[in-house]
C-alpha positions as CSV (number, residue, x, y, z in Angstrom):
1,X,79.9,51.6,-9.3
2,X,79.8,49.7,-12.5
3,X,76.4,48.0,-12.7
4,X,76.9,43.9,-13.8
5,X,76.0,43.4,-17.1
6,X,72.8,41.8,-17.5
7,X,70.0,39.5,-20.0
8,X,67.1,39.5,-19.1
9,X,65.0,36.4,-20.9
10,X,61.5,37.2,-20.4
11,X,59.0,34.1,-21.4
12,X,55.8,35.2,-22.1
13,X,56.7,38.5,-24.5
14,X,53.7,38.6,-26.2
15,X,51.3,38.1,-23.2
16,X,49.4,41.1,-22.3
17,X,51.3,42.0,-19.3
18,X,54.7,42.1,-20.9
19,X,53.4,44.7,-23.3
20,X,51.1,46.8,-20.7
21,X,53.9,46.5,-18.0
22,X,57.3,44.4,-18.5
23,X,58.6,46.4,-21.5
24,X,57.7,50.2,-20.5
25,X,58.9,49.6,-17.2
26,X,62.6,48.5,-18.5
27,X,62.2,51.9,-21.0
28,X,62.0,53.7,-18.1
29,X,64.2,52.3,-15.8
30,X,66.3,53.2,-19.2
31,X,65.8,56.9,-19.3
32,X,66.8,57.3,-15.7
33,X,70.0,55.7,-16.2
34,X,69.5,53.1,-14.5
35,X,70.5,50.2,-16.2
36,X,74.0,48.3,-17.3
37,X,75.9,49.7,-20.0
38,X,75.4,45.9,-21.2
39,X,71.7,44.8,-21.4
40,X,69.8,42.8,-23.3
41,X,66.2,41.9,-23.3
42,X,65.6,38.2,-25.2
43,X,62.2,38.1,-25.4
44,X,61.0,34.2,-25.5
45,X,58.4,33.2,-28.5
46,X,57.3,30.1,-30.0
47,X,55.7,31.5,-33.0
48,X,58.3,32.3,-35.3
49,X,56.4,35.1,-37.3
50,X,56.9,37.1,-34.0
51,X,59.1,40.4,-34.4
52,X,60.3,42.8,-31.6
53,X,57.8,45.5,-33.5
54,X,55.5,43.2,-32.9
55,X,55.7,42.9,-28.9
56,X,56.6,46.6,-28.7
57,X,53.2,49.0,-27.5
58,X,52.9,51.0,-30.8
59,X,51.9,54.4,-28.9
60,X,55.6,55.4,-28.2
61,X,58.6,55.1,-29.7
62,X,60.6,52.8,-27.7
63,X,64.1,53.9,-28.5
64,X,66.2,51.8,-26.4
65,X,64.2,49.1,-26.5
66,X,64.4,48.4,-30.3
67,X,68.1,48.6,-29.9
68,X,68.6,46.6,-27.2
69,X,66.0,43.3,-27.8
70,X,65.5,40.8,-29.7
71,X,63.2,37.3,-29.4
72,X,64.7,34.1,-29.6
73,X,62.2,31.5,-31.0
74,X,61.9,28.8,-28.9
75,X,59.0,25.9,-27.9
76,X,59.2,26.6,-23.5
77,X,57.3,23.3,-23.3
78,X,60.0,21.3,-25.1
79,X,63.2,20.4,-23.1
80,X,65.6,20.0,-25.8
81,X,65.0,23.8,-27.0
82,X,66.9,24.7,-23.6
83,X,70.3,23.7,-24.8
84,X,69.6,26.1,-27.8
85,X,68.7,28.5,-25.6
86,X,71.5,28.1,-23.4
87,X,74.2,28.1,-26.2
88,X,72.2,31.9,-27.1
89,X,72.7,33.8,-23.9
90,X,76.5,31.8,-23.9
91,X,77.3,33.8,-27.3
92,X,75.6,37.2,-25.9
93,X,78.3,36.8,-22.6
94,X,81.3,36.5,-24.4
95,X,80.6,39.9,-26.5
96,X,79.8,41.4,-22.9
97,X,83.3,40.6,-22.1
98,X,82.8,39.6,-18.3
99,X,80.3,38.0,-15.6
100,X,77.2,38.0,-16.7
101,X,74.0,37.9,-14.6
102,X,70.9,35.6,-16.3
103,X,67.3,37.1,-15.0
104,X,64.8,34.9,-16.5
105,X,61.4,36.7,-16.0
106,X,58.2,34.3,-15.8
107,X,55.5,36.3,-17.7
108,X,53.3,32.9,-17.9
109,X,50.2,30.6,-15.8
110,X,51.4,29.1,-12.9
111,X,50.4,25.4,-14.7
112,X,52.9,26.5,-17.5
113,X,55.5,27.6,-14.9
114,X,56.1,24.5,-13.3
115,X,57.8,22.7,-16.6
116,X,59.7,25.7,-17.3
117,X,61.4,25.8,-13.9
118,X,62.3,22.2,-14.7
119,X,63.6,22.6,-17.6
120,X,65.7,25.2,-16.6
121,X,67.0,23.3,-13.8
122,X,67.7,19.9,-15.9
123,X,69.4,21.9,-18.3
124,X,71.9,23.1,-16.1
125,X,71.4,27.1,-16.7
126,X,69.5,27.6,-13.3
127,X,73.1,26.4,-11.4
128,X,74.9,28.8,-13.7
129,X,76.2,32.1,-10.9
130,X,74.3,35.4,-11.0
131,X,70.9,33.5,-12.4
132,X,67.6,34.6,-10.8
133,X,64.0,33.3,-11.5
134,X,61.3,36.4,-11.2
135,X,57.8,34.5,-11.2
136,X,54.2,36.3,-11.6
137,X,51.3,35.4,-9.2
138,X,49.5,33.3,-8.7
139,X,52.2,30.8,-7.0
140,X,50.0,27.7,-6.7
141,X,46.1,27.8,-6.3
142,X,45.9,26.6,-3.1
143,X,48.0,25.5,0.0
144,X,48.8,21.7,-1.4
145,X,49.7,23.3,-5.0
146,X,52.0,26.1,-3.6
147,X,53.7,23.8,-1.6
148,X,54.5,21.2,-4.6
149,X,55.8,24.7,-6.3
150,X,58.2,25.6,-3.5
151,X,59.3,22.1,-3.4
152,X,59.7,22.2,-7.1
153,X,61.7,25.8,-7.4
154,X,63.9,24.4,-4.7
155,X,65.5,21.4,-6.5
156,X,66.6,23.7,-9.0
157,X,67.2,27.6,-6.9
158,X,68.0,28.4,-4.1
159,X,65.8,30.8,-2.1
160,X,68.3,33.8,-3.0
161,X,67.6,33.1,-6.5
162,X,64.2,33.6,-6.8
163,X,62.0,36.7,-6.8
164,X,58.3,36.5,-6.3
165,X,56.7,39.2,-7.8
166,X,53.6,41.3,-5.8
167,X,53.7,44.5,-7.4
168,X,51.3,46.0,-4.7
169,X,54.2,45.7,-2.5
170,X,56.1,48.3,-4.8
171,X,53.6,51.1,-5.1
172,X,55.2,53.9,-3.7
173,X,52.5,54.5,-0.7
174,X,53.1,51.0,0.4
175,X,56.7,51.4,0.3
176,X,56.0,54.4,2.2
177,X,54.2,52.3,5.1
178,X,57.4,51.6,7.0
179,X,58.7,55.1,6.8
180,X,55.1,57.0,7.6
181,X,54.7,54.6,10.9
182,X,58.2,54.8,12.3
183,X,59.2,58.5,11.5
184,X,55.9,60.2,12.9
185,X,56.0,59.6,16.5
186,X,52.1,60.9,16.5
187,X,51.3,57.4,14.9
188,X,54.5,55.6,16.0
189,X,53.5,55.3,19.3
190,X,49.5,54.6,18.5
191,X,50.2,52.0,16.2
192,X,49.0,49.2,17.9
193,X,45.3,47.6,20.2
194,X,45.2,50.2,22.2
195,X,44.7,52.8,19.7
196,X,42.8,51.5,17.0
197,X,39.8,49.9,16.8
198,X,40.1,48.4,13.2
199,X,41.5,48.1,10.0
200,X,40.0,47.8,6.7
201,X,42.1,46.8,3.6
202,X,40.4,47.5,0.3
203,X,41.0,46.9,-2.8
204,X,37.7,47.5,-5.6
205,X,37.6,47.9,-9.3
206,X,35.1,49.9,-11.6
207,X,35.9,47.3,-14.7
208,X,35.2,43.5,-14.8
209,X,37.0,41.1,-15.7
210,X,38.2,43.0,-19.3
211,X,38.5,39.7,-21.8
212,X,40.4,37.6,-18.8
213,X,37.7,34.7,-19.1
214,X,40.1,31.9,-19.1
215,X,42.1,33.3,-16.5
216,X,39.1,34.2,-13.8
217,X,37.4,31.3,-14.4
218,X,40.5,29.7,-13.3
219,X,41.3,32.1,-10.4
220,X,38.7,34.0,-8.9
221,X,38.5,37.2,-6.6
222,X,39.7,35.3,-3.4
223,X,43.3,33.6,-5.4
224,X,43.9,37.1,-7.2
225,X,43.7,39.8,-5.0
226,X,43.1,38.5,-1.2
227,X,45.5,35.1,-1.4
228,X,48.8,38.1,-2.5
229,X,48.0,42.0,-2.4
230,X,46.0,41.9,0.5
231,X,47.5,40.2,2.6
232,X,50.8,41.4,2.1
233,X,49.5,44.7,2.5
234,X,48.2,43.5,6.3
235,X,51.4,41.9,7.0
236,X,52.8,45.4,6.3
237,X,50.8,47.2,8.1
238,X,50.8,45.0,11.1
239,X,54.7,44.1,11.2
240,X,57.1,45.3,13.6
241,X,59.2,47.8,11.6
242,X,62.6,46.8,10.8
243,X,65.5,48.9,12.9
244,X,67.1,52.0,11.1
245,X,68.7,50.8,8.0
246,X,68.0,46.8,7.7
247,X,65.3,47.0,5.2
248,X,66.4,44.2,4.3
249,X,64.8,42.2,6.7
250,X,61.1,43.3,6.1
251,X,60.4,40.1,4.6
252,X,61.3,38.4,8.0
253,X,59.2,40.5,9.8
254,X,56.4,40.6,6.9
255,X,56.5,36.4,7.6
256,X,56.2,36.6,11.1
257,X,52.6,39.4,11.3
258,X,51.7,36.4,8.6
259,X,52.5,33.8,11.0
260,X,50.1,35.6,13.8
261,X,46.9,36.3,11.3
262,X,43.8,33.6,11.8
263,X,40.1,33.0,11.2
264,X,38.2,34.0,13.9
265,X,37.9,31.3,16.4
266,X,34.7,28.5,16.7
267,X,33.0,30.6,13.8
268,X,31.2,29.4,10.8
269,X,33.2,30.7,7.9
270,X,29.9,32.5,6.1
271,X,30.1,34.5,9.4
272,X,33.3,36.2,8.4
273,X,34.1,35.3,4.8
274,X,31.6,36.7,2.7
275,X,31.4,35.8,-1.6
276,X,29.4,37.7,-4.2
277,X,29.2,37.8,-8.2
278,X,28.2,40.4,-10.2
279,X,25.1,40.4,-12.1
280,X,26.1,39.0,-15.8
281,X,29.2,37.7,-15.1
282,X,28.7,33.8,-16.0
283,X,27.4,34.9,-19.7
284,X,30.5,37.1,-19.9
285,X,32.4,33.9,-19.4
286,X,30.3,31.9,-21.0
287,X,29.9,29.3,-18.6
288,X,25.9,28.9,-17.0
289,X,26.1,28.7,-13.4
290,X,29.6,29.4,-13.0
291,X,30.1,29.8,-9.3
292,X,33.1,32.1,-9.3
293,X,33.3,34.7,-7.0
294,X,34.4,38.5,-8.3
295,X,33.6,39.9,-4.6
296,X,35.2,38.7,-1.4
297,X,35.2,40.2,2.0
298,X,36.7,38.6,4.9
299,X,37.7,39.7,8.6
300,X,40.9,38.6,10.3
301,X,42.5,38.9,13.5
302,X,46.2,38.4,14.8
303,X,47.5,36.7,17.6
304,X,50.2,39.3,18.6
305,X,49.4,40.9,21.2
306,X,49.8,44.4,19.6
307,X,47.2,43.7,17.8
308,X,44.7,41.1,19.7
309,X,41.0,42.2,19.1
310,X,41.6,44.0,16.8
311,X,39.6,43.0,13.0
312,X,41.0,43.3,9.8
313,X,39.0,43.2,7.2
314,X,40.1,42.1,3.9
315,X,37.9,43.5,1.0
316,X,37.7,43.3,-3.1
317,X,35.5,43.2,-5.8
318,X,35.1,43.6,-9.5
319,X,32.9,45.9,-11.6
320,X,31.7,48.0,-8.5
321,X,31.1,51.4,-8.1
322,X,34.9,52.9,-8.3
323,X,38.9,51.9,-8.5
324,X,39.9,52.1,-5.0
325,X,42.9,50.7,-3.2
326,X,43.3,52.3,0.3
327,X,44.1,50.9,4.0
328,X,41.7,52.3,6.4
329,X,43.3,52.6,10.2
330,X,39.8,53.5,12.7
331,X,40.8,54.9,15.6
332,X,39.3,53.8,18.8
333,X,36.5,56.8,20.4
334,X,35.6,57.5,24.2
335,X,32.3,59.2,23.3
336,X,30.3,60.5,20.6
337,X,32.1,61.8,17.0
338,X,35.9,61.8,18.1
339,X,36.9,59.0,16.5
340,X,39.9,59.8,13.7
341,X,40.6,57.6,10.7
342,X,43.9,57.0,8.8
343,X,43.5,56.4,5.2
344,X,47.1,55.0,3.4
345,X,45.6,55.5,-0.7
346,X,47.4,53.1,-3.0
347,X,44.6,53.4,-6.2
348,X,44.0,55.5,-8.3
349,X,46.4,57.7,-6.5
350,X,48.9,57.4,-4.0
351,X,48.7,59.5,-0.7
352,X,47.7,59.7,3.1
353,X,44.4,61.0,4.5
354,X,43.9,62.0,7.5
355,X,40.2,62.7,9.3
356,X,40.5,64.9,12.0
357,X,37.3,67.0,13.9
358,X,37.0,70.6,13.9
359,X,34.7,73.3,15.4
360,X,32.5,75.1,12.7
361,X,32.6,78.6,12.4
362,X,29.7,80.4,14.7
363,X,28.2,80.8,17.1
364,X,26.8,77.0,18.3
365,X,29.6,74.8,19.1
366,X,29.3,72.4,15.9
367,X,31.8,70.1,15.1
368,X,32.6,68.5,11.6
369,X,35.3,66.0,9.7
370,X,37.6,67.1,7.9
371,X,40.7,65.7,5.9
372,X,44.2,66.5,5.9
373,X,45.4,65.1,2.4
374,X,49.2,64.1,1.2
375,X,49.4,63.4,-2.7
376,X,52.8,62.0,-3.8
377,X,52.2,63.1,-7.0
378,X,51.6,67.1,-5.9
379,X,55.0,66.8,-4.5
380,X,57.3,64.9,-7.1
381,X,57.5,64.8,-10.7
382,X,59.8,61.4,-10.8
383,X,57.4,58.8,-9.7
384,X,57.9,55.4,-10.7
385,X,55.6,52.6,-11.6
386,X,55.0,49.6,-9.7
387,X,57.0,47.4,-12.3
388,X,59.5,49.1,-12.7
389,X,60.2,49.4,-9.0
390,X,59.8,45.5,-9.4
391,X,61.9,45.2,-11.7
392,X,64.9,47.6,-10.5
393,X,65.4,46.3,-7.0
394,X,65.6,42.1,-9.5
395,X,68.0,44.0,-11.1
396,X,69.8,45.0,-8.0
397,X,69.3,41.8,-5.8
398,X,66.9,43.1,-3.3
399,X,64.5,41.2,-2.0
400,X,62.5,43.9,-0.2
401,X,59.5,44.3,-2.3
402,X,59.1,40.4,-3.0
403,X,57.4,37.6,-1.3
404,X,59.8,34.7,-0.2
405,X,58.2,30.9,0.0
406,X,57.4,31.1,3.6
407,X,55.3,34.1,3.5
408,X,53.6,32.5,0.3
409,X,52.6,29.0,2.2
410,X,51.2,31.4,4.9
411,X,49.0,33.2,3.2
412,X,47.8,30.0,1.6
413,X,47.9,28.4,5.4
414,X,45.0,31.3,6.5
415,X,42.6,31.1,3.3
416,X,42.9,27.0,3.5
417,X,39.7,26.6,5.1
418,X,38.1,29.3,3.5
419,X,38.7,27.2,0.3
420,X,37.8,24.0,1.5
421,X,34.4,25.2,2.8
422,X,33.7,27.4,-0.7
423,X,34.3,24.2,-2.6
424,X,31.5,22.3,-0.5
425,X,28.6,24.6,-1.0
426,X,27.7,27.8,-3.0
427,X,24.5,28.6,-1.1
428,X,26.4,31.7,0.6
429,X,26.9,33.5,-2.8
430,X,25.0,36.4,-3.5
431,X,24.4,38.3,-6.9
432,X,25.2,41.9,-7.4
433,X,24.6,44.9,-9.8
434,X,27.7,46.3,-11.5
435,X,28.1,49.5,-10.5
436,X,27.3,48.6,-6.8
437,X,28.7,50.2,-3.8
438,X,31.0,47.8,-1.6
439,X,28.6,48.4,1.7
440,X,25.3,47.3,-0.6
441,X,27.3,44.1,-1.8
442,X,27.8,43.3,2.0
443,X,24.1,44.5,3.1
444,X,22.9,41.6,0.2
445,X,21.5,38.1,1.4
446,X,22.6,34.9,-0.6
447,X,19.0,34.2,-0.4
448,X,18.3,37.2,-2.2
């Protein structure tokens, strides 16, 4: 089938993640094939010195890419600078020939966003067929923000328009979630209470925050990684599994395990929501006393009763110990050492683990752990990045691996008091070394 041609207008094109992530991504996608005989990346600048050598990463060639880009100088804050815009991507249609779909990619700060989706509903391109509207996290900053967003976005697109990008959702061993629990009937049929006794979501970096001052101060551990990554990755792991071939309605079913997650009942939150900052942080940021948190840890529960009584523990930190993503399923134990764990490994590698007990050789009957190990990348050579899985299935129009309004409002719906009790009183914050383990961050008193 003939793919529909495409432009994709990405605003942003000299931020950091558009030349990290946005641009090798489409390269690739490229070299497998997999893109429209018509394409064309404009990429969006409002410094007019700005070149495509100058947003392409210098440490490979780039083949396709310098053939098929160009930037369009442009002020995204100005409103009139649409209709130039507009008349630009009307010019690049007609020498397409045919229907032409418009994906404008938002590779900018939510508080930037916001204009930018009005102007590109006022002008009238957002109403124009085949547009979509892919948007980068974070969507709002809390629950009252995210809903003015929605309500914004949807004066101008409707919900099948817009793509809300989580790219933890596209790693390949969360992709893999769905399959590995419904086509293994040995964890098919234990996926639930009565089998296991928690589940531990984890998500820790060796580096801090890496020149991102402006950004963390403005963000903070519990916004970047808990508020989207995390809890997506719960809602998959806790979802009823779509039926054979309707992938398409994970999102449904990602909304409703969303719907069923809350605080633990008649609880103080420092009794399940726990806050840290590493030691040297507020010089790096240069800002004395700043009470930003790079370490969160929270537990959750769910109210379906698959999964009643069951914690889930949401955990991430900066500058600790290692890069580690995983989801850790603890199986429940009658006696002594024969509990089993599941780990689903996201970062630095994807794969499954699997702890199982076995006698040790001799003659005294001495058990042990041991793991049974999966590594994707052992297995297959093609193994595609987390953008450009993103950005393929916005290509395509599948709205699989992104998070629609409702499950965005949710997420903010569970961490709303959270917030609201963080921005009363610091006094639960405790201090940490880089370089700490995640269990010595937790083991630390905000008195220490």
């Amino acid at each position: 089938m003939k793919k529909v041609p495409t432009l994709l207008i990405i605003i942003g094109i000299t931020g950091d993640l558009s030349q990290r992530k946005l641009l090798p991504a489409i390269e690739q996608i490229a070299v497998a094939g997999e893109l429209p005989d018509d394409f064309r990346v404009i990429g969006v600048s409002r410094k007019k010195e700005v070149t495509i050598d100058d947003v392409l990463p210098k440490d490979k060639p780039f083949s396709y890419l310098r053939e098929h880009s160009e930037i369009f100088h442009m002020d995204p804050t100005e409103e009139k600078d649409y209709q130039k815009l507009a008349a630009h991507l009307s010019s690049l249609e007609k020498k397409f020939g045919q229907p032409t779909q418009r994906i404008f990619y938002l590779s900018v700060p939510p508080q930037v966003s916001q204009s930018i989706i009005g102007f590109l509903g006022t002008s009238g391109i957002a109403a124009l067929p085949q547009t979509k509207l892919l948007l980068e996290k974070p969507f709002g900053v809390d629950l009252a923000s995210a809903k003015e967003l929605v309500v914004n976005i949807e004066k101008y697109f409707a919900a099948d328009q817009v793509y809300r990008i989580d790219h933890y959702l596209a790693k390949e061993t969360a992709q893999n979630i769905i399959v590995f629990r419904e086509n293994n009937s040995l964890f098919k049929k234990t996926w639930n209470k009565d089998f296991i006794e928690s589940i531990e979501i984890n998500a820790s970096e060796f580096i801090g925050i890496e020149g991102r001052k402006t950004f963390y101060e403005q963000t903070g551990a519990l916004r970047d990684l808990v508020q989207s990554h995390l809890l997506q990755l719960a809602a998959l792991t806790l979802m009823d599994t779509p039926r054979a071939g309707m992938l398409h309605e994970v999102p449904k079913h990602r909304l409703a395990a969303l719907r069923h997650l809350v605080l633990p009942p008649h609880q103080e939150v420092g009794t399940f929501a726990k806050r840290g900052q590493y030691l040297g942080y507020a010089e790096e940021v240069e800002n004395p006393g700043s009470t930003v948190e790079t370490f969160v840890s929270l537990t959750l529960y769910s109210t379906d009763p698959q999964w009643v009584g069951v914690p889930i523990t949401l955990t991430t930190g900066k500058s600790l110990s290692r890069k580690n993503t995983e989801i850790r399923v603890r199986y429940k134990k009658d006696q002594g050492y024969e509990a089993n764990e599941l780990v689903l490994q996201l970062q630095p590698d994807d794969g499954v683990q699997l702890f199982i007990w076995a006698k040790k050789p001799g003659y005294s009957h001495l058990v042990s752990s041991h793991s049974l190990r999966f590594d994707f990348k052992e297995f297959y050579s093609f193994f595609p990045e987390a953008y450009e899985q993103v950005l393929f299935s916005g290509l395509n129009s599948d709205h699989t691996l992104f998070a629609s309004s409702e499950e965005v409002l949710e997420t903010w719906r569970i961490l709303d008091p959270i917030q609201k009790a963080w921005g009363l009183s610091t006094d639960d914050m405790v201090f940490y070394k880089p370089g700490s383990e995640v269990k010595d961050v937790l083991a630390l008193s905000a008195k220490a």
